[in-house]
C-alpha distance (Angstrom), angle and dihedral (degrees) to the residues before:
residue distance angle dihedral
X1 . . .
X2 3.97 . .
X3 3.32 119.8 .
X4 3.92 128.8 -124.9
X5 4.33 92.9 -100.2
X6 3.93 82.3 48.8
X7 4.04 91.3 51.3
X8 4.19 91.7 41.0
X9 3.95 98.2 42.7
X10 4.01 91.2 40.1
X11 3.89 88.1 72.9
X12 4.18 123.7 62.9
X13 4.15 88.4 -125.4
X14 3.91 138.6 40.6
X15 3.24 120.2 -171.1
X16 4.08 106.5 -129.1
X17 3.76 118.4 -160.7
X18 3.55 110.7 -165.2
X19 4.16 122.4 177.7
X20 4.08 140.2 -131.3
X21 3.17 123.7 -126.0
X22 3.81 88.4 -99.5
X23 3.73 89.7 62.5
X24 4.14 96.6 -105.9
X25 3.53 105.2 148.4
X26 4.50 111.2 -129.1
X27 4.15 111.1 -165.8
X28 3.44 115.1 -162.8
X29 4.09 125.7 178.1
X30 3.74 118.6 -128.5
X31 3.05 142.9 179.7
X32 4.28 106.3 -105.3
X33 4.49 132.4 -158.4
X34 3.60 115.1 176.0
X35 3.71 106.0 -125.4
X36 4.44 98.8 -163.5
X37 3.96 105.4 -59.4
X38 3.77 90.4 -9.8
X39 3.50 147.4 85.4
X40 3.19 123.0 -136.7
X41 4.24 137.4 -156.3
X42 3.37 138.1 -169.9
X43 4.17 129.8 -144.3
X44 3.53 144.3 133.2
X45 3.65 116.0 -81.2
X46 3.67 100.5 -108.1
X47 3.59 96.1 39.5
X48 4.32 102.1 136.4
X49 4.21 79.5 -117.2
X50 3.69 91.0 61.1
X51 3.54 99.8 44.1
X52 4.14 92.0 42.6
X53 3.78 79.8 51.6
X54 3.72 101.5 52.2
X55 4.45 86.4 47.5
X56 3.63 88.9 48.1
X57 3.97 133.3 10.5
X58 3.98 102.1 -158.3
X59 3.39 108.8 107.3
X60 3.99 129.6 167.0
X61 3.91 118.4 -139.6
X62 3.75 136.6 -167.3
X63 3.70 143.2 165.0
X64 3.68 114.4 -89.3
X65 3.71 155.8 157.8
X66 3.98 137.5 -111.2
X67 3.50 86.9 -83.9
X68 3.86 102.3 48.9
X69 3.79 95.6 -106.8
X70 3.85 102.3 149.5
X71 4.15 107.2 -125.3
X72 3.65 94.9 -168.2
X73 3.59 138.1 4.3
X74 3.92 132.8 -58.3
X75 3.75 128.0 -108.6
X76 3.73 126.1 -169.9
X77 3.68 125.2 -102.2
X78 3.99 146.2 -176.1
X79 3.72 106.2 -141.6
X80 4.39 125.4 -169.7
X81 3.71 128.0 -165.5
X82 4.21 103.8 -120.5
X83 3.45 123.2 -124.3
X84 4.09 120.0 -119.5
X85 3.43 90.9 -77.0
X86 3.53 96.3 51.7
X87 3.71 86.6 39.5
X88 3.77 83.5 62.7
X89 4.24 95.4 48.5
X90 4.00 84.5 46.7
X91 3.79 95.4 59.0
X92 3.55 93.0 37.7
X93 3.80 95.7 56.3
X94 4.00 94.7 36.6
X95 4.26 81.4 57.9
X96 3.61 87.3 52.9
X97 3.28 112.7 45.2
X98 4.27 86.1 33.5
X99 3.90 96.2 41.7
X100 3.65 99.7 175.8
X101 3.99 110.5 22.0
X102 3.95 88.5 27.1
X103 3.99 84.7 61.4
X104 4.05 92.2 35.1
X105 3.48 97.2 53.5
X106 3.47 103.2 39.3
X107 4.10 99.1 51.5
X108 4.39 78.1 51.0
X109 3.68 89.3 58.6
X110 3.68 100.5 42.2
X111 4.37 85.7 47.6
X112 3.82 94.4 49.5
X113 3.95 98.5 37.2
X114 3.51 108.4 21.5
X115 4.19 136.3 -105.6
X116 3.53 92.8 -67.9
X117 3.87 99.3 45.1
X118 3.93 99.2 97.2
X119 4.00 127.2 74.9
X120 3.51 133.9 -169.9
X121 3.44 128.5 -131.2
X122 3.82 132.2 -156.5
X123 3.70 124.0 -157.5
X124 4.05 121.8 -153.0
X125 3.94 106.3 -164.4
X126 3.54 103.6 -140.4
């Protein structure tokens, strides 16, 4: 039987739903690579996902589309913004799995915001 991380990263997109400090749940599709026992994202550093994530780790993921619509049901999760390094591993994996648009869409980022605009994220599911 496949676990959870092997349902999430099968798909392109997971749809992350991150929370404010008032409690206000914020979904957000992504694009999603499993990375061992982990999931892991990729944004810009001062995305409102990363900064709800660095204020508070609990996160809810489910399969989804483009659009967001869930295709399956959520799980819970623990998610941490990645240090440089990890920063590194994240883009490297997104271009992977994403060979085209991965590649596309990160060089856009790093033009427009600088080298050190991106973060990775890695998802526990709990």
């Amino acid at each position: 039987m496949a676990s959870e991380v092997d349902r999430l990263a099968a798909g392109k997109y997971v749809l992350v739903t991150t929370f404010r400090r008032n409690g206000t749940p914020v979904a957000t599709p992504v694009w999603v690579v499993r990375d061992g026992d982990e999931l892991v994202i990729w944004t810009e550093k001062n995305t409102g996902k990363a900064k709800r994530i660095r204020n508070n780790g609990e996160v809810e993921l489910a399969a989804c589309d483009l659009r967001g619509r869930p295709s399956g049901p959520a799980v819970k999760g623990r998610a941490r913004v990645l240090d440089t390094t990890g920063a590194a591993k994240a883009r490297r994996l997104i271009k992977s799995k994403f060979p085209v648009t991965g590649r596309i869409m990160i060089a856009v980022g790093r033009i427009r915001h600088g080298a050190d605009s991106d973060v990775g994220i890695a998802i526990s599911v709990t």
